[in-house]
PDB file of N, CA, C and O in Angstrom, chain B, residues numbered from 101:
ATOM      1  N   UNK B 101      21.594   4.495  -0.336  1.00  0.00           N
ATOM      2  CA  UNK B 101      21.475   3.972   1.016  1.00  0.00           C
ATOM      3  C   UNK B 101      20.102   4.328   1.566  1.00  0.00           C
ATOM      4  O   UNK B 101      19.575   5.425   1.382  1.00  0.00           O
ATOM      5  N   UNK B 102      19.564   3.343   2.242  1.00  0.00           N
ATOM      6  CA  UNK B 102      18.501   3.423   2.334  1.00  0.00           C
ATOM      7  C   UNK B 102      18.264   3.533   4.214  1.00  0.00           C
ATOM      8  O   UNK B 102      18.771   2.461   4.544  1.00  0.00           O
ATOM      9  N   UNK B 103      17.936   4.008   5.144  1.00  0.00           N
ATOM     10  CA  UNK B 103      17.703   4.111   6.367  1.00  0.00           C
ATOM     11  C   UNK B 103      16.401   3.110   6.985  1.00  0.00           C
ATOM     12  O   UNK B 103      15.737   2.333   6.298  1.00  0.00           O
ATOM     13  N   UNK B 104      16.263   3.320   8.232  1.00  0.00           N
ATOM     14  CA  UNK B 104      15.464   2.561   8.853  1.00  0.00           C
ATOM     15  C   UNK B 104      15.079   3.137  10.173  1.00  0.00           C
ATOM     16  O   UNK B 104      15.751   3.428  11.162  1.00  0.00           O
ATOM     17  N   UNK B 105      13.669   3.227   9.880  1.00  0.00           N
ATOM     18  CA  UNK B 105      13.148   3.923  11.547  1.00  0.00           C
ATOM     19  C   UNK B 105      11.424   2.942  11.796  1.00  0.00           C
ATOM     20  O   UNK B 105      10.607   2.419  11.038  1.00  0.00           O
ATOM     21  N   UNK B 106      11.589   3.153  13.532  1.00  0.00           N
ATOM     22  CA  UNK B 106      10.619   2.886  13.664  1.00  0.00           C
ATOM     23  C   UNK B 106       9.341   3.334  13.853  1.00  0.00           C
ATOM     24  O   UNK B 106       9.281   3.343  15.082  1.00  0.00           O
ATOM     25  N   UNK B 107       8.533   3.621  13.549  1.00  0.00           N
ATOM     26  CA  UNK B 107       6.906   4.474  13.825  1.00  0.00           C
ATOM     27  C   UNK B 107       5.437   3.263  14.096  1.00  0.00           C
ATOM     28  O   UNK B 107       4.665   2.638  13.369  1.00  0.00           O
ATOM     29  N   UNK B 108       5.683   3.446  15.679  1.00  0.00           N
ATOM     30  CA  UNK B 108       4.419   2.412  16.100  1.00  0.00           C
ATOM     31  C   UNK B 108       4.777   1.407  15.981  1.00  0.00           C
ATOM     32  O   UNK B 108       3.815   0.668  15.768  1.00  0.00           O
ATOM     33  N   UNK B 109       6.144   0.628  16.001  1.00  0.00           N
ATOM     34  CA  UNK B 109       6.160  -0.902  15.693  1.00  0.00           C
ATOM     35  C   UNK B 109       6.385  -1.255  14.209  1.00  0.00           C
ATOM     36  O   UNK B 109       6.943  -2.306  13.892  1.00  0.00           O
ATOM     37  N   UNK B 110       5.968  -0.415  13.360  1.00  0.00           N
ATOM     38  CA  UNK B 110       6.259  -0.574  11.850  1.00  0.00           C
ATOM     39  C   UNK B 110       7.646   0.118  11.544  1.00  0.00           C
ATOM     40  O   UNK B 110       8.090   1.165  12.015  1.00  0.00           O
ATOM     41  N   UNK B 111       8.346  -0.950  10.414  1.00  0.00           N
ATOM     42  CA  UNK B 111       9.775  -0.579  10.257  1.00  0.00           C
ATOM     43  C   UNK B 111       9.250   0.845   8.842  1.00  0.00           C
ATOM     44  O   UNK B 111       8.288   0.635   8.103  1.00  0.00           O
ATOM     45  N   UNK B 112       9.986   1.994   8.759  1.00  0.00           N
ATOM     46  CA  UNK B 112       9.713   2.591   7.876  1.00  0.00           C
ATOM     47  C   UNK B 112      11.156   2.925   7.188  1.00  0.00           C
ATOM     48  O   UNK B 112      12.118   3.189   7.909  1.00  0.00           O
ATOM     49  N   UNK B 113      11.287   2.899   5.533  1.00  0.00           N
ATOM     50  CA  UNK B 113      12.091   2.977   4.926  1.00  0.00           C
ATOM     51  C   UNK B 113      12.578   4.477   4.953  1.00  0.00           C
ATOM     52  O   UNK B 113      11.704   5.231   5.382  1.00  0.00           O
ATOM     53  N   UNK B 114      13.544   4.981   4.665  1.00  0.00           N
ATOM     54  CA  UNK B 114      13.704   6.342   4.435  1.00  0.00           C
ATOM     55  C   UNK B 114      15.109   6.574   3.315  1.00  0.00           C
ATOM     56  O   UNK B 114      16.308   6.365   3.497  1.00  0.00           O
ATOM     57  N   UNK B 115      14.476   7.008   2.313  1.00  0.00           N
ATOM     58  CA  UNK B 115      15.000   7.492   1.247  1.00  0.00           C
ATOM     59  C   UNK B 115      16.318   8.629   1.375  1.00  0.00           C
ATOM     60  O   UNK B 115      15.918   9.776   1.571  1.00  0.00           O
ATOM     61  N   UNK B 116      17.357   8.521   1.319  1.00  0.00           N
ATOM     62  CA  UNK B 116      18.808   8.980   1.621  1.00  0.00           C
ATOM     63  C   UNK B 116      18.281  10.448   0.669  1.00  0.00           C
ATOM     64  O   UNK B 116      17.232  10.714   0.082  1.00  0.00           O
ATOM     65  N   UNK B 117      19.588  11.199   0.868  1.00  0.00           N
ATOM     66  CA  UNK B 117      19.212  13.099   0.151  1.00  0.00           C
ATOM     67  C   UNK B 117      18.990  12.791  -1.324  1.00  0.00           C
ATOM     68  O   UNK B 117      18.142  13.286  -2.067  1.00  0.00           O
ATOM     69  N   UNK B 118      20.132  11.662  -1.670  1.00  0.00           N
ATOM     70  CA  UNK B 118      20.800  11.772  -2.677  1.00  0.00           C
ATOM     71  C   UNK B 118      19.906  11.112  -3.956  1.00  0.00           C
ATOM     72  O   UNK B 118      19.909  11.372  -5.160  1.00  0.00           O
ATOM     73  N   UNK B 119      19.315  10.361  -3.328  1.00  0.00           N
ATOM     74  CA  UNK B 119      18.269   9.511  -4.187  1.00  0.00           C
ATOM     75  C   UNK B 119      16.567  10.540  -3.907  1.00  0.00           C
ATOM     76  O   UNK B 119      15.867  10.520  -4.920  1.00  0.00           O
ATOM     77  N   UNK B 120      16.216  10.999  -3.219  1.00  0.00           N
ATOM     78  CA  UNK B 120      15.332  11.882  -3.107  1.00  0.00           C
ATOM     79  C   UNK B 120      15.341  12.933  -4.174  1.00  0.00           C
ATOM     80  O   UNK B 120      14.273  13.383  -4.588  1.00  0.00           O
ATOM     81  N   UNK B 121      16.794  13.456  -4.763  1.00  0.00           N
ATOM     82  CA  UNK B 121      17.053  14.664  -5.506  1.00  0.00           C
ATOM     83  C   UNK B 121      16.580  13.666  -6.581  1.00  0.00           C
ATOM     84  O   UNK B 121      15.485  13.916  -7.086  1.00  0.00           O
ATOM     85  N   UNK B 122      17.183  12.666  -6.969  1.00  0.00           N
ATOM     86  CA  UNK B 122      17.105  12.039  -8.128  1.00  0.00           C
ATOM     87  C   UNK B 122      15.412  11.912  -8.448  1.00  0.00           C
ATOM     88  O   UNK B 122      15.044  12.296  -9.558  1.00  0.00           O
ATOM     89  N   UNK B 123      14.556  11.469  -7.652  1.00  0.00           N
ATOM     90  CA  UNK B 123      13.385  11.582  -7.972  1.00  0.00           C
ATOM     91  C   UNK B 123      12.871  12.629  -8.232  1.00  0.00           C
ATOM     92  O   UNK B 123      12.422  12.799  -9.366  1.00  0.00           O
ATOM     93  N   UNK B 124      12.759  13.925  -6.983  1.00  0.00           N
ATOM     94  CA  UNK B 124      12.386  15.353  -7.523  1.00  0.00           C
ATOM     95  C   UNK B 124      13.288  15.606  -8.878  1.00  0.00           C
ATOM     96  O   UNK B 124      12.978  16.746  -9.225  1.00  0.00           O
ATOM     97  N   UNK B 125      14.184  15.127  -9.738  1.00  0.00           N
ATOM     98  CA  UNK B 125      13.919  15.590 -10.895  1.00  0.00           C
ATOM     99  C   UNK B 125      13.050  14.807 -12.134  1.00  0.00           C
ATOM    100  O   UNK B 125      12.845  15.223 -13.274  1.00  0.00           O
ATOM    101  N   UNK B 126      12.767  13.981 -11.732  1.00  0.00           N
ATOM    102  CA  UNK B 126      11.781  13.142 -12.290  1.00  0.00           C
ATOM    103  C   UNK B 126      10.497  14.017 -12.255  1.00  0.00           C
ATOM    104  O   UNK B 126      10.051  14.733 -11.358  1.00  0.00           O
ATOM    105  N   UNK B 127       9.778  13.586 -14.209  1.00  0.00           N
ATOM    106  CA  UNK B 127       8.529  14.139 -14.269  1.00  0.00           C
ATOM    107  C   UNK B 127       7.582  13.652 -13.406  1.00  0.00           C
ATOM    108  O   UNK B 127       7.889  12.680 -12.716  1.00  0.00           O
ATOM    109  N   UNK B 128       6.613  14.083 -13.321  1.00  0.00           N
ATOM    110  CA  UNK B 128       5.377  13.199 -12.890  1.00  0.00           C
ATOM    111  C   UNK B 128       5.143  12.036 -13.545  1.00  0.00           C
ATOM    112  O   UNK B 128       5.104  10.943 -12.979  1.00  0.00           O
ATOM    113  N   UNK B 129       5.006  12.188 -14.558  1.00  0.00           N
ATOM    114  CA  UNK B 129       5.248  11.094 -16.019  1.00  0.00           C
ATOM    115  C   UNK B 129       6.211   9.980 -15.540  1.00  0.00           C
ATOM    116  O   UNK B 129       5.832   8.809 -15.563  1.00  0.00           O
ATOM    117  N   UNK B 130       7.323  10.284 -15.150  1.00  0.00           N
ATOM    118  CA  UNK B 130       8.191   9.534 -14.896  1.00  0.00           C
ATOM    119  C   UNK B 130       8.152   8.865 -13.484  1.00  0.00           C
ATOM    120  O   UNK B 130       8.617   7.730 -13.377  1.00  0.00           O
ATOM    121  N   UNK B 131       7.702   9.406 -12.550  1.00  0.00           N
ATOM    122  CA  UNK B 131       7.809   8.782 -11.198  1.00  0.00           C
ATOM    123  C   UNK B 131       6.763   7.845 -11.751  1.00  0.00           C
ATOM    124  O   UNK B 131       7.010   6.642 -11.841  1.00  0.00           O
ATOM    125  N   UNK B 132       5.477   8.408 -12.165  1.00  0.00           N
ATOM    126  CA  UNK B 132       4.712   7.139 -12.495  1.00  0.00           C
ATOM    127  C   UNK B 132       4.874   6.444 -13.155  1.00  0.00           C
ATOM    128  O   UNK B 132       4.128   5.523 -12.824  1.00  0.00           O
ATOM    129  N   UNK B 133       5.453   6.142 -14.080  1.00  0.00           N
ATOM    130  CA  UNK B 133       6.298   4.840 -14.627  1.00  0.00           C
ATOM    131  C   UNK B 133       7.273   4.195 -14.133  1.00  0.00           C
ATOM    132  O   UNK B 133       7.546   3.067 -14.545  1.00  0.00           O
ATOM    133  N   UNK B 134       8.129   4.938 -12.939  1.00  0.00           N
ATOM    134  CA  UNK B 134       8.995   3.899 -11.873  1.00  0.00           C
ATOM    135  C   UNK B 134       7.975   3.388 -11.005  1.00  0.00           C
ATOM    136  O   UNK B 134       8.109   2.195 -10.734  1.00  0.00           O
ATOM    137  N   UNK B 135       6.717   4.138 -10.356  1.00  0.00           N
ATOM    138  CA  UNK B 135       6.006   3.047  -9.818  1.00  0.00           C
ATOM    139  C   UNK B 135       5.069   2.094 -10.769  1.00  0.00           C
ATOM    140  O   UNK B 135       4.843   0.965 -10.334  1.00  0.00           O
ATOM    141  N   UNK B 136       4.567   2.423 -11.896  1.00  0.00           N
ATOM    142  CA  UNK B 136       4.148   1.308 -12.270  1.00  0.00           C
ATOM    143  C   UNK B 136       5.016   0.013 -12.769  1.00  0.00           C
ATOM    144  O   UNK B 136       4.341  -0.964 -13.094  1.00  0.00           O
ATOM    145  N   UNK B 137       6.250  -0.085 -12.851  1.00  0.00           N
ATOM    146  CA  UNK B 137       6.960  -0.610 -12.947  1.00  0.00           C
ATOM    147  C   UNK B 137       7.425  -1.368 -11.528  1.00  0.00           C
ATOM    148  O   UNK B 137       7.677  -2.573 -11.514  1.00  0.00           O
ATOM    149  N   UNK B 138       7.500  -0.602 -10.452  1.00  0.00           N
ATOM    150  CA  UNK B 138       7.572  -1.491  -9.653  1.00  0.00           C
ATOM    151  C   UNK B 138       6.796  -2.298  -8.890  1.00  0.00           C
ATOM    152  O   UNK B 138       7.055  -3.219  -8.115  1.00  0.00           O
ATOM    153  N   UNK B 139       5.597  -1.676  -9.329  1.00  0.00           N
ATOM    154  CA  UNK B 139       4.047  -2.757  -9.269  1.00  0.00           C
ATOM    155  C   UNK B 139       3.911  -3.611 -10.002  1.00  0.00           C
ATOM    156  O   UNK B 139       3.490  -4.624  -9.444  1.00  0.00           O
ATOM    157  N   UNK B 140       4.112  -3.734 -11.323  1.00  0.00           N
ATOM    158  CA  UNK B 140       4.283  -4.864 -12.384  1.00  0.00           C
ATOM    159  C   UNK B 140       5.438  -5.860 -11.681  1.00  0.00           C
ATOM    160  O   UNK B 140       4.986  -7.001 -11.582  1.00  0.00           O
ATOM    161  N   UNK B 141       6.612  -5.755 -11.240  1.00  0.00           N
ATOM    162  CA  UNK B 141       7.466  -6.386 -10.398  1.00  0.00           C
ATOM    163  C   UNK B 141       6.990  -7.239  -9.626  1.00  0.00           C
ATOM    164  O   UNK B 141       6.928  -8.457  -9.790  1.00  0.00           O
ATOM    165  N   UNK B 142       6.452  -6.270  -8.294  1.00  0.00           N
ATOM    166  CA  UNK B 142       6.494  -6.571  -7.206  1.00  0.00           C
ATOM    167  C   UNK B 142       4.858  -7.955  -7.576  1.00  0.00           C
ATOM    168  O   UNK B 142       4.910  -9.043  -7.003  1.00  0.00           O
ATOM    169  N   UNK B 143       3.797  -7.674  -8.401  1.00  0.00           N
ATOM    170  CA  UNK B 143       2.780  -8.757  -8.762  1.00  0.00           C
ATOM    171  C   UNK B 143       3.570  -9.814  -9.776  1.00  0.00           C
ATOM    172  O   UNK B 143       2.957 -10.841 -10.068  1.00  0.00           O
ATOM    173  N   UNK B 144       4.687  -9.645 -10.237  1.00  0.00           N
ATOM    174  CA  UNK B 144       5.171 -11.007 -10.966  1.00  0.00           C
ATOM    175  C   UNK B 144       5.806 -11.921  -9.804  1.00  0.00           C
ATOM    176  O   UNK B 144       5.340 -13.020  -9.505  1.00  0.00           O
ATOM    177  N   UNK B 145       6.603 -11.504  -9.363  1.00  0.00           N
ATOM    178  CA  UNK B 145       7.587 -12.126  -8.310  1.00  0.00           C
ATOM    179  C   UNK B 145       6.101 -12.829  -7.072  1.00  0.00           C
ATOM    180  O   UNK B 145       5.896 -13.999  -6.749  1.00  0.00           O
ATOM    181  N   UNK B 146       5.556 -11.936  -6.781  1.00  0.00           N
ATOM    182  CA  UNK B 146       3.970 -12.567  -5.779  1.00  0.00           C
ATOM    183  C   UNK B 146       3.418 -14.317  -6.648  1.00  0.00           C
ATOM    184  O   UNK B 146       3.089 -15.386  -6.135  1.00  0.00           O
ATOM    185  N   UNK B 147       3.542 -13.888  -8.098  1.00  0.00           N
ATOM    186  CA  UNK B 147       2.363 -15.042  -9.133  1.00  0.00           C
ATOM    187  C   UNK B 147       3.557 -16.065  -8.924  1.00  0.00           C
ATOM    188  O   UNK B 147       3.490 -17.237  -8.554  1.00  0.00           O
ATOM    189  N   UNK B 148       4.682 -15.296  -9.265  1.00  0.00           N
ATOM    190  CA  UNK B 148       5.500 -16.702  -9.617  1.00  0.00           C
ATOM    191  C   UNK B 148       5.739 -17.839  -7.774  1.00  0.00           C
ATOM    192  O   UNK B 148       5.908 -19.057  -7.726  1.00  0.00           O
ATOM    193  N   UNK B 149       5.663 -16.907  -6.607  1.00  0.00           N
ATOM    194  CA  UNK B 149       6.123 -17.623  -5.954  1.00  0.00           C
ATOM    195  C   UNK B 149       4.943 -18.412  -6.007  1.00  0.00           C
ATOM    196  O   UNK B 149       5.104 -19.630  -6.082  1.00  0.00           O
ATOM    197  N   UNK B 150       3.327 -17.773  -5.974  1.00  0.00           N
ATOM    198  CA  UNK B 150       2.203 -18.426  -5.660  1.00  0.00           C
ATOM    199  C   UNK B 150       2.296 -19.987  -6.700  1.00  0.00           C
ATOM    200  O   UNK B 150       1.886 -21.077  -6.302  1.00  0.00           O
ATOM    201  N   UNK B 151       2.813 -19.783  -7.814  1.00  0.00           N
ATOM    202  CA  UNK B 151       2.739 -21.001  -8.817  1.00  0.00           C
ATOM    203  C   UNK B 151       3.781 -22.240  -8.600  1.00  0.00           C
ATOM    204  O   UNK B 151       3.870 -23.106  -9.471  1.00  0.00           O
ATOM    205  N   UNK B 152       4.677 -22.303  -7.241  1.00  0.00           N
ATOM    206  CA  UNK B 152       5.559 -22.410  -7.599  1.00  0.00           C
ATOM    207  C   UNK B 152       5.477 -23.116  -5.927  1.00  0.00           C
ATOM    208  O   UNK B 152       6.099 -24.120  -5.580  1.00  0.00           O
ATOM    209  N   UNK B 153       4.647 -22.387  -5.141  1.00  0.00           N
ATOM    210  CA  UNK B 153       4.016 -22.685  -4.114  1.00  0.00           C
ATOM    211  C   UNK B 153       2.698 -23.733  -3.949  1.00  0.00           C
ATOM    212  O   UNK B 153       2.437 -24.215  -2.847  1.00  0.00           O
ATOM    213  N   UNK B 154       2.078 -23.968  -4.875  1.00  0.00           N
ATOM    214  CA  UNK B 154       0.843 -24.585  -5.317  1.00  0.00           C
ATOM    215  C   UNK B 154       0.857 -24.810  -6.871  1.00  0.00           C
ATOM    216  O   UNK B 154       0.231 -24.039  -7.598  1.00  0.00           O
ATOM    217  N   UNK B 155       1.520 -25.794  -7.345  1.00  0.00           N
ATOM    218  CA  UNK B 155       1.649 -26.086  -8.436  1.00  0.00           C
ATOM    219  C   UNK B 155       0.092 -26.607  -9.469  1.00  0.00           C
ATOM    220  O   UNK B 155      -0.027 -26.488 -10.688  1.00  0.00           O
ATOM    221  N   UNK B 156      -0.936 -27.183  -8.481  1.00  0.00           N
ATOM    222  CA  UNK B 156      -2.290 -27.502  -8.467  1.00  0.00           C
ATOM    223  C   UNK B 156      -3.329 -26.281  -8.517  1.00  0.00           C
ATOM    224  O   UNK B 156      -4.553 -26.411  -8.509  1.00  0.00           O
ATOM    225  N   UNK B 157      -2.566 -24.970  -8.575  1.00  0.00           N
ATOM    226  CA  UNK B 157      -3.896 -23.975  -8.224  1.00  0.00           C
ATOM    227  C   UNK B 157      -4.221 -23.717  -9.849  1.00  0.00           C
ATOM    228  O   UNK B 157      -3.267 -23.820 -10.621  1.00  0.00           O
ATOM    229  N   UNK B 158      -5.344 -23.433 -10.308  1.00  0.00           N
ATOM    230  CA  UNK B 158      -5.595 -23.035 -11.472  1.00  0.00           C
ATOM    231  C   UNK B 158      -5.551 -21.637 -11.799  1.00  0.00           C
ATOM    232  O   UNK B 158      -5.888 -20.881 -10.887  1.00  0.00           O
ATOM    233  N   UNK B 159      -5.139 -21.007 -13.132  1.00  0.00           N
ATOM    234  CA  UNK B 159      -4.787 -19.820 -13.153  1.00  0.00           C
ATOM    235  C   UNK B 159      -5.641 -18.790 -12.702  1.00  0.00           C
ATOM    236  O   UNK B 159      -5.180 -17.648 -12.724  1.00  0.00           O
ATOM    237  N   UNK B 160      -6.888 -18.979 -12.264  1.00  0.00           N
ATOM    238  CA  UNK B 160      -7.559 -18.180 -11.804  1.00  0.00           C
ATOM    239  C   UNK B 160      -7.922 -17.986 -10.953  1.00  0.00           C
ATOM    240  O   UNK B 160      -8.630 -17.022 -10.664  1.00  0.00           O
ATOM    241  N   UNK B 161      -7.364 -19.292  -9.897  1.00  0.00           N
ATOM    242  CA  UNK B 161      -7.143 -18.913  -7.999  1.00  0.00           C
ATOM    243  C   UNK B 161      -5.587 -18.248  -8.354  1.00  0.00           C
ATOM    244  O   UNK B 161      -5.472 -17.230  -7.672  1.00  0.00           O
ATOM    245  N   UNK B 162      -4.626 -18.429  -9.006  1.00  0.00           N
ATOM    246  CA  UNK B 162      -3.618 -17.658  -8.714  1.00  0.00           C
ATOM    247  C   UNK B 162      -3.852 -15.721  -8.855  1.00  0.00           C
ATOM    248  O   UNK B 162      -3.507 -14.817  -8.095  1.00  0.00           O
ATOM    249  N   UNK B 163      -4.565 -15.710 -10.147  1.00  0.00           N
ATOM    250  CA  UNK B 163      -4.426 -14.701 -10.604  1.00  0.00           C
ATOM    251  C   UNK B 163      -5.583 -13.971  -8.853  1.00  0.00           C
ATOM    252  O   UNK B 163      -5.332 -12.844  -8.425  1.00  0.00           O
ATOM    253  N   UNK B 164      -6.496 -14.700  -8.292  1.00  0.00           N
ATOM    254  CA  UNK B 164      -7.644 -14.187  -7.713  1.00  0.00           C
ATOM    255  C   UNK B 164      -6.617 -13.878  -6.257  1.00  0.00           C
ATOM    256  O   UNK B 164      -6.884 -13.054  -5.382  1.00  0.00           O
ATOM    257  N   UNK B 165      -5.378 -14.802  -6.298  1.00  0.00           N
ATOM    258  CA  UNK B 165      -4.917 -14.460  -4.955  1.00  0.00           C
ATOM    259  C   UNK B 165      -3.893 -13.907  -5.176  1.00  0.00           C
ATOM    260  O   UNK B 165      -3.168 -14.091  -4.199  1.00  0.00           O
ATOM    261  N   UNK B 166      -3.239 -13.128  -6.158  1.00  0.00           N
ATOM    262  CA  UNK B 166      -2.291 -12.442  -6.271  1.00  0.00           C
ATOM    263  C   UNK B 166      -2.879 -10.744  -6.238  1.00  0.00           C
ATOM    264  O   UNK B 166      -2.353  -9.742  -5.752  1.00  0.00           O
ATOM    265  N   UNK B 167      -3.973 -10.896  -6.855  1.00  0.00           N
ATOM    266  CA  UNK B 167      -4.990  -9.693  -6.564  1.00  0.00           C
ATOM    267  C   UNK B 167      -5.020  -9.251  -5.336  1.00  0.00           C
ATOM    268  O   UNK B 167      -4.586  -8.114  -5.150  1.00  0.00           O
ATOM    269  N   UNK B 168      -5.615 -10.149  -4.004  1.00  0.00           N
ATOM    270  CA  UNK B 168      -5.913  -9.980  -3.195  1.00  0.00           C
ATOM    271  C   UNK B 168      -4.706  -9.738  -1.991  1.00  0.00           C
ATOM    272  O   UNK B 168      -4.734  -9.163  -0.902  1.00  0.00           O
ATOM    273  N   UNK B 169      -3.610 -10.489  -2.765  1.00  0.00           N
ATOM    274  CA  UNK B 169      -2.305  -9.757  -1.775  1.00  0.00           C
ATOM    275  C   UNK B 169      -1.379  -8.456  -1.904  1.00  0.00           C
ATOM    276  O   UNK B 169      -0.701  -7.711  -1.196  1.00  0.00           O
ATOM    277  N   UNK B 170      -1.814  -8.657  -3.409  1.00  0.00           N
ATOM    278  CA  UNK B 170      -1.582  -6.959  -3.983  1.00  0.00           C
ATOM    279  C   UNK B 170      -2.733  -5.937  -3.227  1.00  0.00           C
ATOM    280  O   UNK B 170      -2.819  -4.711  -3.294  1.00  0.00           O
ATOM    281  N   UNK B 171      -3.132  -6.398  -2.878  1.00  0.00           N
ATOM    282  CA  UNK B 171      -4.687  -5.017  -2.476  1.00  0.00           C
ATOM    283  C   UNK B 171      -4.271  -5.412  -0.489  1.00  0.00           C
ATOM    284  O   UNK B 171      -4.417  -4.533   0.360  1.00  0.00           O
ATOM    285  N   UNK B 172      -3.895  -6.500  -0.219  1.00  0.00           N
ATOM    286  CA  UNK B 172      -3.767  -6.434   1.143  1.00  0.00           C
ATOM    287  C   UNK B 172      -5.276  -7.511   1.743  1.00  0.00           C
ATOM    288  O   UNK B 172      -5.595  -7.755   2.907  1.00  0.00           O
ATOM    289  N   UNK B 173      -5.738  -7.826   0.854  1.00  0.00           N
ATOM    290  CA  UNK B 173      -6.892  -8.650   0.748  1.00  0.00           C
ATOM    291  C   UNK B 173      -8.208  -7.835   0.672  1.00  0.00           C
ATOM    292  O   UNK B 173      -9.249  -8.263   1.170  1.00  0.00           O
ATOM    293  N   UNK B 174      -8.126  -6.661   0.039  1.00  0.00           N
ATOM    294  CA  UNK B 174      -9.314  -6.031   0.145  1.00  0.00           C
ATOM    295  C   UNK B 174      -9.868  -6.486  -0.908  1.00  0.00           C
ATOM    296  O   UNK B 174     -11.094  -6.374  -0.873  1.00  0.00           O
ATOM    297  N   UNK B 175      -9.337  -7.092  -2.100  1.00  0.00           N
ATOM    298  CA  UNK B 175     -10.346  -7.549  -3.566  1.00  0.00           C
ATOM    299  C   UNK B 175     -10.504  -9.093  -3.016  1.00  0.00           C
ATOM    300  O   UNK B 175     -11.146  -9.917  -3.667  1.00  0.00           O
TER     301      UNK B 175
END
């Protein structure tokens, strides 16, 4: 279960006890492979809507704007 608070107008997630323990026993090794994993995710699901959204874009405006929404548009 996952919670919900607000800070400044931004919704912030908050991680329940029970799933918190589960991570603190996770290596370092390992948390970083649940987040790189959920970065590999979270940029497939972005490409596919972008392709799917603009069937005309060539793979290298997709790939250039999936970058740039992954970064928040800083690339």
């Amino acid at each position: 279960m996952v919670d919900r608070i607000a800070i400044d107008g931004r919704i912030i997630d908050i991680v329940d006890d029970e799933m918190a323990a589960v991570l603190r026993s996770k290596t370092g090794a390992e948390r970083l492979a649940i987040a790189e994993a959920m970065w590999r995710s979270a940029r497939a699901m972005i490409l596919a809507r972008l392709q799917s959204e603009h069937p005309d874009w060539t793979e290298e405006v997709l790939e250039r704007e999936t970058a740039s929404r992954m970064s928040h548009g800083t690339v």
